[in-house]
CHARMM internal coordinates of N, CA and C (Angstrom, degrees):
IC EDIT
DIST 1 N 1 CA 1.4431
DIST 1 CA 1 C 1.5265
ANGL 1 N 1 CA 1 C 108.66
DIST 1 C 2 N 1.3567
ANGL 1 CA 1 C 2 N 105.14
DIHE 1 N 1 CA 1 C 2 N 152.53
DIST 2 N 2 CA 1.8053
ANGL 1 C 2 N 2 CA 110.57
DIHE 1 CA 1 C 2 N 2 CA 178.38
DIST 2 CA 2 C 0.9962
ANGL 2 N 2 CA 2 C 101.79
DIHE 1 C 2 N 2 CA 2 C -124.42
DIST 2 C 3 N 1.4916
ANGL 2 CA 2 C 3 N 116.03
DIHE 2 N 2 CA 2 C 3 N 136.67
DIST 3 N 3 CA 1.4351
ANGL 2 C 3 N 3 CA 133.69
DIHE 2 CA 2 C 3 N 3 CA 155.18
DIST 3 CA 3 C 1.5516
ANGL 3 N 3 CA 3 C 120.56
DIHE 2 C 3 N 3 CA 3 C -105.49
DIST 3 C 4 N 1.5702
ANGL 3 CA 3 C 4 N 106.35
DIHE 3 N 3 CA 3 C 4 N 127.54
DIST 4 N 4 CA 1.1664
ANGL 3 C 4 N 4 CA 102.88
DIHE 3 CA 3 C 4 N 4 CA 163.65
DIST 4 CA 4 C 1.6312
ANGL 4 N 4 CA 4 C 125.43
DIHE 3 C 4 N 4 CA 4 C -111.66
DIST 4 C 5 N 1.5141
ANGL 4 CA 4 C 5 N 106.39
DIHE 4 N 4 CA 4 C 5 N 150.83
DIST 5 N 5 CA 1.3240
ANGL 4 C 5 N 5 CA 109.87
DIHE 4 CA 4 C 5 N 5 CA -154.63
DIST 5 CA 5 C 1.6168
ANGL 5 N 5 CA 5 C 89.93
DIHE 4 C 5 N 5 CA 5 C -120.29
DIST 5 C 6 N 1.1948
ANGL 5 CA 5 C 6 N 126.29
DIHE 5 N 5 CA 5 C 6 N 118.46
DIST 6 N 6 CA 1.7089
ANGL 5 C 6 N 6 CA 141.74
DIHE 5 CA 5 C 6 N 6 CA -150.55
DIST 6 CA 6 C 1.3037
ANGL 6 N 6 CA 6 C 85.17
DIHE 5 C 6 N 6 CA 6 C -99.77
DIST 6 C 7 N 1.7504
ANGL 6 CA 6 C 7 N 160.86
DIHE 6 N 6 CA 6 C 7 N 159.10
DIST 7 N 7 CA 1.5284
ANGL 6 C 7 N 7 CA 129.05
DIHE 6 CA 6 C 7 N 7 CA 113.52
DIST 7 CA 7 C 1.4543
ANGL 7 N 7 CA 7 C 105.37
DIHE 6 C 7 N 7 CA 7 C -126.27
DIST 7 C 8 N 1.3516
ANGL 7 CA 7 C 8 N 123.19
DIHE 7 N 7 CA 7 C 8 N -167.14
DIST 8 N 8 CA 1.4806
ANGL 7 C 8 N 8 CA 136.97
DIHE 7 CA 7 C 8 N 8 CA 175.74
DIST 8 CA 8 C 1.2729
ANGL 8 N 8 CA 8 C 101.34
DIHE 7 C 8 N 8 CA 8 C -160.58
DIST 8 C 9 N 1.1975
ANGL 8 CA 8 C 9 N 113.27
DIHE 8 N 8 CA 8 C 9 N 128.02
DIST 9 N 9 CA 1.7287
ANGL 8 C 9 N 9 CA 121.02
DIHE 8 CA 8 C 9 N 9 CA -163.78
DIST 9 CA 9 C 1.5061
ANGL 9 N 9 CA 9 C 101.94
DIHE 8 C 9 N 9 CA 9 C -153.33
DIST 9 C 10 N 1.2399
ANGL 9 CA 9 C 10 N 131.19
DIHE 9 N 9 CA 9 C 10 N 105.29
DIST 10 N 10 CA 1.2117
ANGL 9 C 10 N 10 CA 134.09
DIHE 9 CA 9 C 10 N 10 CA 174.91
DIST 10 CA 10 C 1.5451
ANGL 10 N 10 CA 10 C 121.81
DIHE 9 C 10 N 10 CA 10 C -86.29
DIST 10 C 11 N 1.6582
ANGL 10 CA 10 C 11 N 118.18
DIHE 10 N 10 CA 10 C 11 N -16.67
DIST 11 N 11 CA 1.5628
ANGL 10 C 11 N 11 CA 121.07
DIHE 10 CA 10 C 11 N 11 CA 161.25
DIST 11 CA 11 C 1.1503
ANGL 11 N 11 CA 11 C 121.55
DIHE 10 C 11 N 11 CA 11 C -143.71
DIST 11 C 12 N 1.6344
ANGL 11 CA 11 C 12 N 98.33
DIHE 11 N 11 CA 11 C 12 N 18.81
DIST 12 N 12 CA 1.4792
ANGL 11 C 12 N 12 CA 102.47
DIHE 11 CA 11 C 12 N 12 CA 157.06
DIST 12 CA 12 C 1.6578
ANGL 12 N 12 CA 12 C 124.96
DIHE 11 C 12 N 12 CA 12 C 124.50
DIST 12 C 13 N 1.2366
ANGL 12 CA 12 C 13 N 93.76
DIHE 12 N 12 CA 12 C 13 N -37.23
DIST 13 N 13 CA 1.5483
ANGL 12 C 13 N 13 CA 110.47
DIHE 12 CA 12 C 13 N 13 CA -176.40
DIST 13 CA 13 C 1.2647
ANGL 13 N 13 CA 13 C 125.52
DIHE 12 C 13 N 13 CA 13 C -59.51
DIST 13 C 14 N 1.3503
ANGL 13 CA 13 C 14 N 113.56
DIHE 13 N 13 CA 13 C 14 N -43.01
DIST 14 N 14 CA 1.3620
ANGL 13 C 14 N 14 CA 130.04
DIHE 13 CA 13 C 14 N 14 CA 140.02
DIST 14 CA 14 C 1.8620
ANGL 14 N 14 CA 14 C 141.09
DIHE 13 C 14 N 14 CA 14 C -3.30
DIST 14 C 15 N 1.6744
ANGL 14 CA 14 C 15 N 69.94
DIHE 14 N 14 CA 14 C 15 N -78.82
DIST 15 N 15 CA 1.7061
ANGL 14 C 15 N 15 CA 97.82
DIHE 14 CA 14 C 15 N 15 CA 159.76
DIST 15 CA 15 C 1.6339
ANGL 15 N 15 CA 15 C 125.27
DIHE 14 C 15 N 15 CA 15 C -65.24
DIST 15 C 16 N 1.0060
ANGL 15 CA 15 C 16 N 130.09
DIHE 15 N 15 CA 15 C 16 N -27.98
DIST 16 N 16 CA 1.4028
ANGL 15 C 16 N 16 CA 165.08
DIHE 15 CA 15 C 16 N 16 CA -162.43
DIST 16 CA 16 C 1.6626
ANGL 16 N 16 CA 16 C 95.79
DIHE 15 C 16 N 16 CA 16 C -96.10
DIST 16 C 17 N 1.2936
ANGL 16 CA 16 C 17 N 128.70
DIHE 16 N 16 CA 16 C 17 N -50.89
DIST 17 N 17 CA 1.2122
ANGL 16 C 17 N 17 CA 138.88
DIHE 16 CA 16 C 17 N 17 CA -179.07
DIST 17 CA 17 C 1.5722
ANGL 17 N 17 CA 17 C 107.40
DIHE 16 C 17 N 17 CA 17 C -72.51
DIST 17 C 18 N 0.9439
ANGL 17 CA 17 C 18 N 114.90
DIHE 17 N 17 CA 17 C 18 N -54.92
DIST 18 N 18 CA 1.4911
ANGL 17 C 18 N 18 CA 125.89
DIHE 17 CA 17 C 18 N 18 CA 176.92
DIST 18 CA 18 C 2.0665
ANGL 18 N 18 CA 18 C 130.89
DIHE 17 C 18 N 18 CA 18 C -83.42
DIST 18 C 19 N 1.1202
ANGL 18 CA 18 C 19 N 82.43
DIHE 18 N 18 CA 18 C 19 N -16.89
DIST 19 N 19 CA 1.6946
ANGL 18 C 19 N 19 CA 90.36
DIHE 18 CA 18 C 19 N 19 CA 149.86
DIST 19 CA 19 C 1.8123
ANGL 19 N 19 CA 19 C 109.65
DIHE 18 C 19 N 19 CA 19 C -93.17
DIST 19 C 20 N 1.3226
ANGL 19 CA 19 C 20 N 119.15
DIHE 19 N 19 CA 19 C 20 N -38.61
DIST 20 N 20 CA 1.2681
ANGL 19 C 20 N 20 CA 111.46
DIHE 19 CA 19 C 20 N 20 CA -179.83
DIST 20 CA 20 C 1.9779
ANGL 20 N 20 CA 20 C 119.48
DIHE 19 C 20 N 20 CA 20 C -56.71
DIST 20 C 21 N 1.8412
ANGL 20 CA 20 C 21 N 89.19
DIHE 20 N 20 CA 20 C 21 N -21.09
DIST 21 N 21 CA 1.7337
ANGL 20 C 21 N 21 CA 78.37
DIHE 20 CA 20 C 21 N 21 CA 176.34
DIST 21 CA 21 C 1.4804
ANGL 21 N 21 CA 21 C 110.09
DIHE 20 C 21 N 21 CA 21 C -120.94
DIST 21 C 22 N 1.3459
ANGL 21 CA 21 C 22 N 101.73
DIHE 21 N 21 CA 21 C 22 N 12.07
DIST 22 N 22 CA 1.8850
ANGL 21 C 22 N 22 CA 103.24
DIHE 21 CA 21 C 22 N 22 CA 150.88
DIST 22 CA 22 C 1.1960
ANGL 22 N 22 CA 22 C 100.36
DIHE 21 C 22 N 22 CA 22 C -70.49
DIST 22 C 23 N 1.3827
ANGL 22 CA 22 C 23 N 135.66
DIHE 22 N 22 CA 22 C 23 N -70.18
DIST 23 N 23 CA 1.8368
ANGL 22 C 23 N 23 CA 130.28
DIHE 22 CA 22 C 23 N 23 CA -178.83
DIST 23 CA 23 C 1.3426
ANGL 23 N 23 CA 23 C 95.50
DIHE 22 C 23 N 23 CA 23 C -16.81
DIST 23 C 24 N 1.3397
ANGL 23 CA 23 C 24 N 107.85
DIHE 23 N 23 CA 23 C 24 N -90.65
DIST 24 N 24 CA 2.0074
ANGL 23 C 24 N 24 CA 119.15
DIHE 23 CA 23 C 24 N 24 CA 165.79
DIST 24 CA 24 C 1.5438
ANGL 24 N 24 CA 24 C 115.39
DIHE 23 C 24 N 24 CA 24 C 17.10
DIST 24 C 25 N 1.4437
ANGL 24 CA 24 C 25 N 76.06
DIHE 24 N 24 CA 24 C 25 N -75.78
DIST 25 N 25 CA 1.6122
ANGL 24 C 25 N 25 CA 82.42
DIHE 24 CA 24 C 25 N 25 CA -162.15
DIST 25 CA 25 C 1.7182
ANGL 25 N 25 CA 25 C 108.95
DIHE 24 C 25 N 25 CA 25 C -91.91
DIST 25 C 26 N 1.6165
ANGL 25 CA 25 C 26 N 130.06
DIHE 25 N 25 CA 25 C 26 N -14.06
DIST 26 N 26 CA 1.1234
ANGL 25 C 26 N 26 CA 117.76
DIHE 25 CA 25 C 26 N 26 CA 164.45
DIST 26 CA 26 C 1.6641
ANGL 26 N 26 CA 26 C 111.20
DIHE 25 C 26 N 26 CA 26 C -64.73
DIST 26 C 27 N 1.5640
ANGL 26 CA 26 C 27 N 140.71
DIHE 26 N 26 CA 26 C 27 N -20.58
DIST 27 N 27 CA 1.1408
ANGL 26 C 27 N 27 CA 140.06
DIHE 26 CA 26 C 27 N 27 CA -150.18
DIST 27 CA 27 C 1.3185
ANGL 27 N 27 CA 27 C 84.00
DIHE 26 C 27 N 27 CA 27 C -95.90
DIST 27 C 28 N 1.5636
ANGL 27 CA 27 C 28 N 154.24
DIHE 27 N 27 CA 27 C 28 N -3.35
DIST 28 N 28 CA 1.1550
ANGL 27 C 28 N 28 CA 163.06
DIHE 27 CA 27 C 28 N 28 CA 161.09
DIST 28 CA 28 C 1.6922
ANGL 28 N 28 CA 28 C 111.40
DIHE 27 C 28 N 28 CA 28 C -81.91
DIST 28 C 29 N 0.9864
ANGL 28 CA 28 C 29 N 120.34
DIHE 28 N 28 CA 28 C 29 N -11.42
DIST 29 N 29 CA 1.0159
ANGL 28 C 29 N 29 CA 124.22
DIHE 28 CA 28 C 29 N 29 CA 173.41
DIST 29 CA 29 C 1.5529
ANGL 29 N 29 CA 29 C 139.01
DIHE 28 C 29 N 29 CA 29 C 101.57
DIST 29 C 30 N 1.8295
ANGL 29 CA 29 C 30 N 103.45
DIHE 29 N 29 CA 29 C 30 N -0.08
DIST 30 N 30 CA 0.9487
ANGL 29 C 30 N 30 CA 132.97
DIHE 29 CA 29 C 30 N 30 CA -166.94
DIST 30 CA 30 C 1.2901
ANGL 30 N 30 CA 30 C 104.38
DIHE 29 C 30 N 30 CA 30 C -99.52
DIST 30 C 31 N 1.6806
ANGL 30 CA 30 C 31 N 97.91
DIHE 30 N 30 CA 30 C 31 N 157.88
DIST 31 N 31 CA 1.6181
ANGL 30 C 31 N 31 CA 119.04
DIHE 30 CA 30 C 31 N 31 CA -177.90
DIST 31 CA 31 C 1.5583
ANGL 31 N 31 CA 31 C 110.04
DIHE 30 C 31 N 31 CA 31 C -78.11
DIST 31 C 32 N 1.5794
ANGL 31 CA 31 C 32 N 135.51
DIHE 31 N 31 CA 31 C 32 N 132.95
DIST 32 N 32 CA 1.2618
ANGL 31 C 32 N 32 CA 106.91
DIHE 31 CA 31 C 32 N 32 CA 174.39
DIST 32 CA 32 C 1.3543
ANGL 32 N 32 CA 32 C 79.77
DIHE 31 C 32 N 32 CA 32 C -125.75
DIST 32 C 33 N 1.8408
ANGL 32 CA 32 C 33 N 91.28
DIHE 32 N 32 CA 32 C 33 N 153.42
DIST 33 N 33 CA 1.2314
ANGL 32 C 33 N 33 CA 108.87
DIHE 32 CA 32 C 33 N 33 CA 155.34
DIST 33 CA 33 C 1.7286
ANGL 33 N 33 CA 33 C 123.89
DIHE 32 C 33 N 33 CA 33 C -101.59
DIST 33 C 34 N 1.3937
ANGL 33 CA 33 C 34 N 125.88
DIHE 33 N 33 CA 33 C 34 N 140.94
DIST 34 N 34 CA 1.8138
ANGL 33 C 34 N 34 CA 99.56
DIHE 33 CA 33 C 34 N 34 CA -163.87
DIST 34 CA 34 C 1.5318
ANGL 34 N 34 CA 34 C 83.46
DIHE 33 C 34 N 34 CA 34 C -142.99
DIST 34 C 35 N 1.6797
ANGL 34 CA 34 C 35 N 102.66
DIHE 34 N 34 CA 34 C 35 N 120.77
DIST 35 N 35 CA 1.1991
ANGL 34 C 35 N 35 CA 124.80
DIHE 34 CA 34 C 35 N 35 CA 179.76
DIST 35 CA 35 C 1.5366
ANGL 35 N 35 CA 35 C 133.55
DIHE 34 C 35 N 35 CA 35 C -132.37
DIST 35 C 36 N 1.0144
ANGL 35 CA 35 C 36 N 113.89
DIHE 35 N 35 CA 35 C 36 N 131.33
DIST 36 N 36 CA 1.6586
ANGL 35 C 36 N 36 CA 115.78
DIHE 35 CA 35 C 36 N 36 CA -175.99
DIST 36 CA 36 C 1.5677
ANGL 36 N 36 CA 36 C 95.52
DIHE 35 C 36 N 36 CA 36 C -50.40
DIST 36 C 37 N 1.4539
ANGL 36 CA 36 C 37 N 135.66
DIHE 36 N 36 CA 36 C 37 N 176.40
DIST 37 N 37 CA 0.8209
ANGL 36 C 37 N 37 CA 160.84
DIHE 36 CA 36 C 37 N 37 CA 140.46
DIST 37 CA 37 C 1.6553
ANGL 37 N 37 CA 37 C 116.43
DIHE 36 C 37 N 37 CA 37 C -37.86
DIST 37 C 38 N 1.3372
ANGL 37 CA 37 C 38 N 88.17
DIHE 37 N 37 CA 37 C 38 N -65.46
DIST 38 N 38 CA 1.8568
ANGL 37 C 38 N 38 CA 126.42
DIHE 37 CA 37 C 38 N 38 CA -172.20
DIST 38 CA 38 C 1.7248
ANGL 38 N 38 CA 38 C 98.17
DIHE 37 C 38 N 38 CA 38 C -50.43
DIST 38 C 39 N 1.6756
ANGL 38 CA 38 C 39 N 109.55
DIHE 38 N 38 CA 38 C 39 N -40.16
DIST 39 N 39 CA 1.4321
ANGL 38 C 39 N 39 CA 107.02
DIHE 38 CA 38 C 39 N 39 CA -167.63
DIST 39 CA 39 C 1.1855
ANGL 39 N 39 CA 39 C 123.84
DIHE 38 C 39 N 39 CA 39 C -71.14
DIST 39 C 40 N 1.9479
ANGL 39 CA 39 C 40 N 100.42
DIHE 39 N 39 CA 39 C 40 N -40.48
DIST 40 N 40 CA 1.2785
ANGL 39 C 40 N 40 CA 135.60
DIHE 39 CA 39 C 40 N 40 CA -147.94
DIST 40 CA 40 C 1.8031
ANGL 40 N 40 CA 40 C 97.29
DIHE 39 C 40 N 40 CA 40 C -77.04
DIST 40 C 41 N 1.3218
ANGL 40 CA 40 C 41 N 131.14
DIHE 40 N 40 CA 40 C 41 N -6.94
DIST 41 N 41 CA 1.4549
ANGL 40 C 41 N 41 CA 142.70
DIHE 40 CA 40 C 41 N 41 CA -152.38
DIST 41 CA 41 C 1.6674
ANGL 41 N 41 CA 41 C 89.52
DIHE 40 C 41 N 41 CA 41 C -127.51
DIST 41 C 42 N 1.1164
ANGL 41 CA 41 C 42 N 121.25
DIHE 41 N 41 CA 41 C 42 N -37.69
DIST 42 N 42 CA 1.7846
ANGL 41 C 42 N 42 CA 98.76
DIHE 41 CA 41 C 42 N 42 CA -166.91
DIST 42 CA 42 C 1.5311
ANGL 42 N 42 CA 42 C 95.98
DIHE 41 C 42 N 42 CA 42 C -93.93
DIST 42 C 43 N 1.1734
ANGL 42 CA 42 C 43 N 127.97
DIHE 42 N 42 CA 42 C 43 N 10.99
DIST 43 N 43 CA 1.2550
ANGL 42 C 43 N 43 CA 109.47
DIHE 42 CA 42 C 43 N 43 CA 171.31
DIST 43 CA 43 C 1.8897
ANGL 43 N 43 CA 43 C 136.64
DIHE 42 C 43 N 43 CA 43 C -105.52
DIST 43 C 44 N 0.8509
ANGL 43 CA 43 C 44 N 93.57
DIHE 43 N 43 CA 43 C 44 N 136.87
DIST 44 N 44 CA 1.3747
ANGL 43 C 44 N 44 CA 99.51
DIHE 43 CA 43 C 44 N 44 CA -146.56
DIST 44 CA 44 C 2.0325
ANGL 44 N 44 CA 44 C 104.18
DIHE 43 C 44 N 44 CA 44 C -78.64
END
COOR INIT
IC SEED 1 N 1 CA 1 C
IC BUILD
């Protein structure tokens, strides 16, 4: 299974928050995907 993890973090904390529960959830055994916001929109 894949998870994706969306964020928007303007100084960081954010980001910091959301890699901390990719760890989380990779130690479960799962795929994460961990993406800015910014990325998750230009892709087509």
């Amino acid at each position: 299974m894949k998870v994706l993890i969306a964020y928007y973090s303007k100084t960081g904390n954010t980001k910091q928050m959301a890699e901390t529960i990719a760890e989380s959830i990779k130690k479960e055994n799962l795929e994460v995907i961990l993406k800015r916001v910014e990325e998750s929109w230009m892709e087509k």
